[in-house]
C-alpha positions in Angstrom: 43.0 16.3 -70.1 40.3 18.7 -70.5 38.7 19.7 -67.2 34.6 19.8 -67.2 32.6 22.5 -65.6 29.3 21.0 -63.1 26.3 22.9 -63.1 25.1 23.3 -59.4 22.1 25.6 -60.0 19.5 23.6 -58.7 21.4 22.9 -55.5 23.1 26.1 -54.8 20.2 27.5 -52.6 19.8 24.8 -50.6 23.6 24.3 -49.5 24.4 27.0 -46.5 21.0 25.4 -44.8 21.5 22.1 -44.4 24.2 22.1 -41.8 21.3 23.4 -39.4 19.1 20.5 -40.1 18.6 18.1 -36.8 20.6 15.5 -37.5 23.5 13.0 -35.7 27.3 11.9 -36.9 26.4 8.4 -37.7 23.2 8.8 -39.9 25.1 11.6 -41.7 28.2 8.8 -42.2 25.6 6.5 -43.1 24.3 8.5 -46.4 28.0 8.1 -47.7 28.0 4.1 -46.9 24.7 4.1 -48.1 26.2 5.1 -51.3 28.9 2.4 -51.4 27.0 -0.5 -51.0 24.6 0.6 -53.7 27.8 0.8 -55.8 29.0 -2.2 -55.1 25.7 -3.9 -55.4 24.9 -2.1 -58.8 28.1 -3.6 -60.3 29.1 -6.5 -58.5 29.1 -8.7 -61.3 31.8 -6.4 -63.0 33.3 -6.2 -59.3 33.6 -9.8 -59.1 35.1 -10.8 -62.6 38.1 -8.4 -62.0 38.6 -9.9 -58.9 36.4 -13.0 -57.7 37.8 -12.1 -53.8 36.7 -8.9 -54.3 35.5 -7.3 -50.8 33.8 -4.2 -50.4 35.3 -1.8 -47.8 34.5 1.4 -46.8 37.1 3.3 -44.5 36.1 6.4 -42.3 38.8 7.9 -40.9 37.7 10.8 -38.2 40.2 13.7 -37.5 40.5 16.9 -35.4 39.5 19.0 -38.5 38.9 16.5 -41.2 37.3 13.4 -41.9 37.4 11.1 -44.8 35.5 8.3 -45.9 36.5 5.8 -49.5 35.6 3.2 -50.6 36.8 0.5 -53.5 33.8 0.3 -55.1 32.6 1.4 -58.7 33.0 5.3 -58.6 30.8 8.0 -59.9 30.4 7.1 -63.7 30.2 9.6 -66.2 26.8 9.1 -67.1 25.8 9.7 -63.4 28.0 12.4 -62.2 26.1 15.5 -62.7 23.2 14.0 -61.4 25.2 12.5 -58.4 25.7 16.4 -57.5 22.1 17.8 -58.0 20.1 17.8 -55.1 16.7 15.8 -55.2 17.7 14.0 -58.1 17.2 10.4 -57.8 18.9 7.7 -59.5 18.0 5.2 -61.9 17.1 2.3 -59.9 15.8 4.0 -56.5 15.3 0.4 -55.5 18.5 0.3 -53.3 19.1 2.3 -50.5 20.4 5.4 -52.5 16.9 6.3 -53.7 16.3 10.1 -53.1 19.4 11.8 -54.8 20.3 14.0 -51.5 22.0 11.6 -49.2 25.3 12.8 -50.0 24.8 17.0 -50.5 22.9 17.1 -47.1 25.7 15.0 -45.1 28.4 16.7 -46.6 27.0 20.1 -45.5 25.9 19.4 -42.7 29.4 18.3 -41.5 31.1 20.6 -43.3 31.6 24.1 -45.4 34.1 22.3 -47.4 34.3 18.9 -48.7 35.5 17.4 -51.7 34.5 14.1 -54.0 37.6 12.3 -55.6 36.4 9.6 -58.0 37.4 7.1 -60.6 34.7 5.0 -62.2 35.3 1.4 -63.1 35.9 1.0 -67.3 36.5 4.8 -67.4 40.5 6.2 -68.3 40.2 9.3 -65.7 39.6 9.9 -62.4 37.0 13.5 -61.4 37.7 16.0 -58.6 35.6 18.3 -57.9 35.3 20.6 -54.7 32.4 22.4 -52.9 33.2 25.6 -50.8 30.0 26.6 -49.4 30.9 30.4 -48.0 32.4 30.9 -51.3 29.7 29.7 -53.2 27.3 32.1 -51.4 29.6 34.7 -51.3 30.3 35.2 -55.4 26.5 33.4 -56.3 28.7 30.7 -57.9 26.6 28.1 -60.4 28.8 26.3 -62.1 32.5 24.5 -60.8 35.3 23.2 -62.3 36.0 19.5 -61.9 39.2 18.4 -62.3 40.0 15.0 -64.9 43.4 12.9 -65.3 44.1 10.1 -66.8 43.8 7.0 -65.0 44.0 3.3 -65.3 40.8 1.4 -66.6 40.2 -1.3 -63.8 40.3 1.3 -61.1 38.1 2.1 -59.1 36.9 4.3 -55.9 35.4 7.4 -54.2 36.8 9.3 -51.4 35.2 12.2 -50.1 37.2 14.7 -48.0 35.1 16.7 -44.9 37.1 19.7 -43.9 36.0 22.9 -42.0 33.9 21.2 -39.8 30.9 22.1 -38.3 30.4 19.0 -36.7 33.3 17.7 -34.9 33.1 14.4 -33.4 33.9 14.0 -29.7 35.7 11.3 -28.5 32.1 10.1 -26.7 30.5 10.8 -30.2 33.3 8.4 -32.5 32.4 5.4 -30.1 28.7 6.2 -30.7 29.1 6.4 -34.5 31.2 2.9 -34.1 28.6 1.3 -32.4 25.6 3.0 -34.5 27.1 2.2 -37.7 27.3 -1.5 -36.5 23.9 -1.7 -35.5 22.4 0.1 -38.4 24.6 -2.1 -41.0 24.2 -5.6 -39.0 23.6 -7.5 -41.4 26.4 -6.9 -43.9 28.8 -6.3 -41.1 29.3 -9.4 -40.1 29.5 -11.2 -43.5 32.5 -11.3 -45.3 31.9 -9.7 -48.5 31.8 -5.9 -47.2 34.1 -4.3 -44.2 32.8 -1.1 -42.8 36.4 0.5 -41.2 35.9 3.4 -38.5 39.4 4.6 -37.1 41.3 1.6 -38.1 38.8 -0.9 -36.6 36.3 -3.4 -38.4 32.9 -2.9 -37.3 30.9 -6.3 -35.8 27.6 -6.0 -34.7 27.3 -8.0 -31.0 23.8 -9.9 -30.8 22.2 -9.7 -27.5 21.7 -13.4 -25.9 18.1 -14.6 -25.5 16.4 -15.5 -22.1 16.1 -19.3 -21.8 13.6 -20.3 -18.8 10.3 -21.7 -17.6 6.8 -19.9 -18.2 6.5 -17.7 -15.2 2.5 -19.4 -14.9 4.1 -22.8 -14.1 5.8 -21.1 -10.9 3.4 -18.7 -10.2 0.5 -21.5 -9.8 2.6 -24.4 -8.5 2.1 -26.5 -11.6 5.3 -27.7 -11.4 8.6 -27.4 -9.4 10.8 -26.7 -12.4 9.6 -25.8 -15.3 10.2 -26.7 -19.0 12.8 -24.3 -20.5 11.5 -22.2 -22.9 13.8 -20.5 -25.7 12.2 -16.7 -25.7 12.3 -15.9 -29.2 9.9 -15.9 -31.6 9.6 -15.1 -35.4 6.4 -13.4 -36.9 5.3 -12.2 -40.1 2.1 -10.2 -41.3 0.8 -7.3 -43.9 -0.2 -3.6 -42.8 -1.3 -1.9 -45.3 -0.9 -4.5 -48.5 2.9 -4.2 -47.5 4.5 -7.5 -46.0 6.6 -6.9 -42.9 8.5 -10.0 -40.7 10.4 -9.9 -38.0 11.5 -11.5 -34.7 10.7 -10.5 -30.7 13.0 -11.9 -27.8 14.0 -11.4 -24.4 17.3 -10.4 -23.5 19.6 -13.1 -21.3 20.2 -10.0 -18.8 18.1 -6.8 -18.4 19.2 -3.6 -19.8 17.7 -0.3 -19.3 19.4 1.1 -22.0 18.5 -0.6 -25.3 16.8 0.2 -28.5 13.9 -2.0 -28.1 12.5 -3.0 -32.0 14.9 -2.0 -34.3 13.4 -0.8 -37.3 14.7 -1.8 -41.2 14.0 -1.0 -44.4 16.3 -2.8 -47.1 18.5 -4.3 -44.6 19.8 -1.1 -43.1 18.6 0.2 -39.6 16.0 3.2 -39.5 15.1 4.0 -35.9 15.5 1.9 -33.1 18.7 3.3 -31.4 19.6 3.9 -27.6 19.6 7.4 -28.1 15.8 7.3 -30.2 14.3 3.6 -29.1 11.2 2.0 -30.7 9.4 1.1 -27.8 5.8 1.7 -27.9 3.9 1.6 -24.6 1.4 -0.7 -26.0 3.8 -3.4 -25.7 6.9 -2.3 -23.2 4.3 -0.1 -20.6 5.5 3.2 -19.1 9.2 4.1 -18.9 9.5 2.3 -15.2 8.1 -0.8 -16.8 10.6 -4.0 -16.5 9.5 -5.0 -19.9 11.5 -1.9 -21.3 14.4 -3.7 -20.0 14.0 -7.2 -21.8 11.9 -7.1 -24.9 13.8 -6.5 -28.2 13.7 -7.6 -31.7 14.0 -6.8 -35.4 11.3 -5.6 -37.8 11.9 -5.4 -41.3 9.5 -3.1 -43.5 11.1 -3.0 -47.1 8.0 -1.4 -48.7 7.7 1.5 -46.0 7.9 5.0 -46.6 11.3 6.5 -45.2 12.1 9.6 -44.9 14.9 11.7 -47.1 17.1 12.0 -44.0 16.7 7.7 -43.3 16.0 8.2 -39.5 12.5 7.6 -39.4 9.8 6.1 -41.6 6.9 8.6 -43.3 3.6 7.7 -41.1 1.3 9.9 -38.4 0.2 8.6 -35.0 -2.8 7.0 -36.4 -1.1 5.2 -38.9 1.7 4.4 -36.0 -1.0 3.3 -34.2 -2.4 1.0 -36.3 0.6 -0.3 -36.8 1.5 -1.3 -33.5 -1.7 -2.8 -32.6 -0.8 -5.5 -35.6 2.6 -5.9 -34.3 1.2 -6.7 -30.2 -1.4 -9.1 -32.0 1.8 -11.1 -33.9 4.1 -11.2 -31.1 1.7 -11.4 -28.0 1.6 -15.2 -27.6 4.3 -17.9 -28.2 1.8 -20.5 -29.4 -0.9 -20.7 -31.7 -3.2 -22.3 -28.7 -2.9 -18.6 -27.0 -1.4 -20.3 -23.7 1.8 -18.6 -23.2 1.9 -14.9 -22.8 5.4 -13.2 -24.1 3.8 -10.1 -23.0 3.2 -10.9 -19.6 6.3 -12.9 -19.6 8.6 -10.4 -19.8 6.7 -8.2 -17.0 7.8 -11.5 -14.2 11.3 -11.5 -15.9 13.0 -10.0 -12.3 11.3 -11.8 -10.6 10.0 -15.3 -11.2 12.5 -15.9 -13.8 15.3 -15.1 -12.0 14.6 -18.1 -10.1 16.9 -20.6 -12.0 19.6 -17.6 -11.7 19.2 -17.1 -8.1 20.1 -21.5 -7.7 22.6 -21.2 -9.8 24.6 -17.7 -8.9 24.0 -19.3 -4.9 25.6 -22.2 -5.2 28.9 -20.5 -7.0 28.6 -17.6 -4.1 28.3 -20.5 -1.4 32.7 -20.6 -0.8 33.0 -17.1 -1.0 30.4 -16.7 1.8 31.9 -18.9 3.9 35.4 -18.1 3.6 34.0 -14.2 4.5 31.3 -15.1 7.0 34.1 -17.2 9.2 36.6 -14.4 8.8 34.5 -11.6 10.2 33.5 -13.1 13.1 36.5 -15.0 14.5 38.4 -12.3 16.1 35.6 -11.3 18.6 36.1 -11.4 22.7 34.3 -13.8 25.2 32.0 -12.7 27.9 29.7 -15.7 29.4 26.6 -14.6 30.6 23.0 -16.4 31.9 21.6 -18.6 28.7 18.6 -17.8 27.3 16.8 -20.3 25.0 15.3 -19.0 21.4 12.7 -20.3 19.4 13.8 -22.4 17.5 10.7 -23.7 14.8 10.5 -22.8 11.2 7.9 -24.0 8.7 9.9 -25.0 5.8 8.9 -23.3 2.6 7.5 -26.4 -0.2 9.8 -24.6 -2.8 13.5 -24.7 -1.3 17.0 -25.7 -2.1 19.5 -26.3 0.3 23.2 -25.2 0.9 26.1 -27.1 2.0 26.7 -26.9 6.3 30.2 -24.7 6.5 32.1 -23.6 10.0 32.4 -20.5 11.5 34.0 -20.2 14.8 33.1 -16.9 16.9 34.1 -16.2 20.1 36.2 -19.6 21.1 32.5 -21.2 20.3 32.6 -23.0 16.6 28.9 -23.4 14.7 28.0 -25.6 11.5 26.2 -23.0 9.7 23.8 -24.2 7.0 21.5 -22.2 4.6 18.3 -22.9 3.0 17.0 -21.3 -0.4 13.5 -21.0 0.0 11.4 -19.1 -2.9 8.3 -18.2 -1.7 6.8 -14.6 -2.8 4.0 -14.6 -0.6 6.0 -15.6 2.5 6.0 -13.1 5.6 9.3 -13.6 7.1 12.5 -12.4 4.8 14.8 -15.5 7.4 14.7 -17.5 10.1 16.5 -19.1 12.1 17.0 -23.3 14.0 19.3 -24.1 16.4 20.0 -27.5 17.4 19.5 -29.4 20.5 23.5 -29.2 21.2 23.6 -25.8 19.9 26.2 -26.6 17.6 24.3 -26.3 14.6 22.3 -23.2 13.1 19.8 -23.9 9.9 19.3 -20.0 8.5 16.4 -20.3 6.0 16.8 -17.0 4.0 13.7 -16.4 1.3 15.5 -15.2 -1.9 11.7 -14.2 -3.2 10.8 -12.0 -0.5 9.8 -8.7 -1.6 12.7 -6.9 0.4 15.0 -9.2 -1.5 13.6 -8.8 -4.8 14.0 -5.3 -5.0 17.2 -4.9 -3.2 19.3 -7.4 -3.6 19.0 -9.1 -7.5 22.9 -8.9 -8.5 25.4 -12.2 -7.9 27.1 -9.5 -5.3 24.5 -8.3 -3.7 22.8 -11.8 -3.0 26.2 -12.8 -1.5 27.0 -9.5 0.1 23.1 -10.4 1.7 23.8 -13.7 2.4 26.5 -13.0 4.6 24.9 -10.6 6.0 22.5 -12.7 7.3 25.1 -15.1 8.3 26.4 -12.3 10.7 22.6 -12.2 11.8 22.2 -15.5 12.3 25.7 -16.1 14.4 25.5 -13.4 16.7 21.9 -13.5 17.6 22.1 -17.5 18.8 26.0 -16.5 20.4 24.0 -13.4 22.5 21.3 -15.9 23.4 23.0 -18.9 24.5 26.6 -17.7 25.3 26.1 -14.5 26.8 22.2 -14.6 28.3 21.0 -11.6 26.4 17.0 -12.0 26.6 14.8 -11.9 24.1 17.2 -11.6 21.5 14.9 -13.1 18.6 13.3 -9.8 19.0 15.5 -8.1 16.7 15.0 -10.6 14.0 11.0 -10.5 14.5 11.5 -6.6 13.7 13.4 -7.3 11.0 11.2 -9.2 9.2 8.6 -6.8 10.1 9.9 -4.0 8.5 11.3 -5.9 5.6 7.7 -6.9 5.0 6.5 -3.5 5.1 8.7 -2.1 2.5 6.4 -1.8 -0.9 7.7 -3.6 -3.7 9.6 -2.3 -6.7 7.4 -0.9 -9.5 
């Protein structure tokens, strides 16, 4: 077949600069998957009557030197192809997410030198090849290439496009990162079964983070009630800015993560901004960077109508318009009910704290065996020396908001105690533990304050509250064994510094 000759006039200029432009590996990859899903959308009725399973997949396949990325969807048609190689030239329907003409020149030369574009358009008998060499191009002032055109069968259909001499070659680091980005930024069609996004041989999924379930941190705060009524942080919201409708959801993350996105930003059902490396998280809403609401609050905001940028990593707006922006989006998400009585804003400043509350019951009780079995180990082994006894004090003013722990042995010394700890949960409380012996000295009740402020910011992890707890336990033991056994004096001394210090110590910002 007769081969055709592409005019690249308008775009030859512009080719040797764009591999400086600041960009990353996964929104470059994204202008080319961009590209497939419009095809596929543009023509999945024709898609679908060839084959009514018909699924969309795009394969990137990432090399030392190379990487290539196809598809099985429509192809370049003739009718489009020149334009498909022109820079700024967009296409018909700019409705889509291929709406400025450039997505695929700038990734393609930003990636690479050379890079090729092997086609075959659906109801068309040839495939198109055609290949851009960007040193050469400068070099001999090149305008026009040659594409190459076989014959082909009718009812098939792709696009692969081949990156060689790389400028940008993907780490190992940097291929998990444009996994995960290209998961995130395609969420929504990646886990549905019509289209299969392939990096390296493995289908993306997109992992939702799990939403904070718990009581309004008021209810503890005040003493309304003991337990409070489980609350489901999540909430959907909808409003206009700027005659343009936007919607959306804002949640609380099950566990705290320092490094998340915050919002993530879409336009058209594909991500914008909002990643780990370039988070939307505006101060009005998630404070300064040492905030604990940066750690929690997340959520999706969809803004079809916006602006974008050619490059698809950010939208077109200034600060003030930013601004303005985010002022309507605290005003949406800022309280769960339309009576204005529960705060998701403050909420998710108490999430370490007060809400960890049903955690710290729960991750106790399962710690309670491991404790024992360690507490009774460590001190077992010890050697007896009976000295003058010495009595301790032995009153504690139970805390109103407690929980106790089943009694457990632990024999120290030739001398076996029932140990037995109480959860208490008071934030305002003086003393981190304390400790009750009984009239036989056989039993010890250690009431350890899991809301103390030393405990709160030190120990918030299932380990490190049972690594504490047994710590205490050691405490707890030895002190009454020095007191009784041995006649040490004033032995409660050392705990009463303690709890000095510990209270001393300024809490976490």
């Amino acid at each position: 077949m007769k081969n055709e000759r592409l005019d690249i006039t308008p775009t030859v200029g512009l080719l040797a600069l764009l591999k400086n432009m600041r960009y990353t590996e996964w929104y470059a990859l994204g202008e080319f998957v961009d590209n497939s899903i419009q095809s596929y959308r543009l023509n999945k009725k024709v898609l679908k009557k060839l084959d009514p399973l018909f699924k969309l997949k795009i394969k990137i396949d990432i090399f030392s030197n190379e990487i290539t990325i196809r598809d099985n969807a429509a192809g370049i048609g003739h009718d489009r192809y020149a334009a498909a190689f022109e820079t700024g030239k967009p296409p018909p329907d700019s409705t889509g997410l291929s709406e400025f003409g450039v997505g695929m020149k700038i990734a393609a030369c930003w990636f690479a030198d050379k890079w090729k574009v092997h086609t075959k358009a659906i109801g068309e008998t040839a495939y198109r090849l055609v290949e851009f060499d960007i040193n050469r191009i400068r070099e001999r002032n090149i305008t026009t290439l040659d594409v190459l055109r076989s014959p082909a069968k009718l009812n098939t259909h792709y696009t692969i496009v081949t990156l060689s001499k790389l400028n940008h070659k993907p780490k190992t680091t940097t291929v998990t990162k444009i996994k995960e980005h290209l998961a995130s930024m395609y969420r929504h069609l990646v886990n549905k079964a019509e289209i299969d996004i392939i990096v390296d041989h493995k289908s993306l999924r997109y992992e939702k983070p799990k939403i904070r379930t718990s009581g309004y941190y008021k209810e503890w705060e005040d003493g309304i009630v003991k337990k409070p009524k489980p609350i489901k942080w999540y909430k959907e919201f909808e409003f206009d800015f700027d005659d343009m409708p936007i919607n959306g959801f804002v949640a609380m993350r099950e566990k705290g993560r320092v490094k998340q996105p915050g919002f993530s930003l879409f336009r058209r059902g594909r991500l914008i901004t909002g990643t780990e490396e370039n988070p939307f998280k505006p101060e009005k809403i998630f404070g300064q960077s040492n905030d604990r609401r940066q750690q929690v609050i997340f959520g999706e905001i969809h803004m079809d109508d916006m602006p974008v940028a050619f490059s698809k990593n950010d939208f077109v707006w200034d600060e003030v318009k930013k601004n303005k922006f985010i002022t309507k989006l605290h005003e949406a998400i800022q309280f769960m009910d339309k009576k204005k009585s529960i705060d998701f804003i403050k909420q998710s400043r108490h999430w370490s704290e007060d809400l960890e509350r049903d955690d710290i019951r729960e991750e106790s009780k399962k710690g309670l065996e491991q404790v024992e079995k360690f507490t009774a180990r460590g001190l077992e082994k010890a050697t007896d020396e009976k000295k003058k006894v010495v009595p301790l004090t032995t009153k504690h003013e139970v805390a109103k908001d407690r929980e106790k722990g089943r009694p457990f042995p632990v024999s120290y010394l030739g001398k076996e105690y029932q140990v037995q700890f109480t959860y208490e949960y008071d934030p305002n409380a003086a003393e981190l533990y304390d400790i009750q012996v009984s009239s036989d000295k056989k039993k010890i009740d250690i009431f350890l304050n899991l809301k103390h402020t030393f405990a709160s910011r030190f120990f918030t992890t299932t380990n490190e509250r049972n690594g504490f707890t047994i710590f205490i336990a050691y405490l707890a033991v030895c002190e009454v064994h020095l007191a009784y056994k041995e006649g040490v004096k004033e032995i409660s001394m050392i705990r009463n510094r303690i709890n000095e210090i510990c209270q001393n110590i300024p809490p976490r910002t």
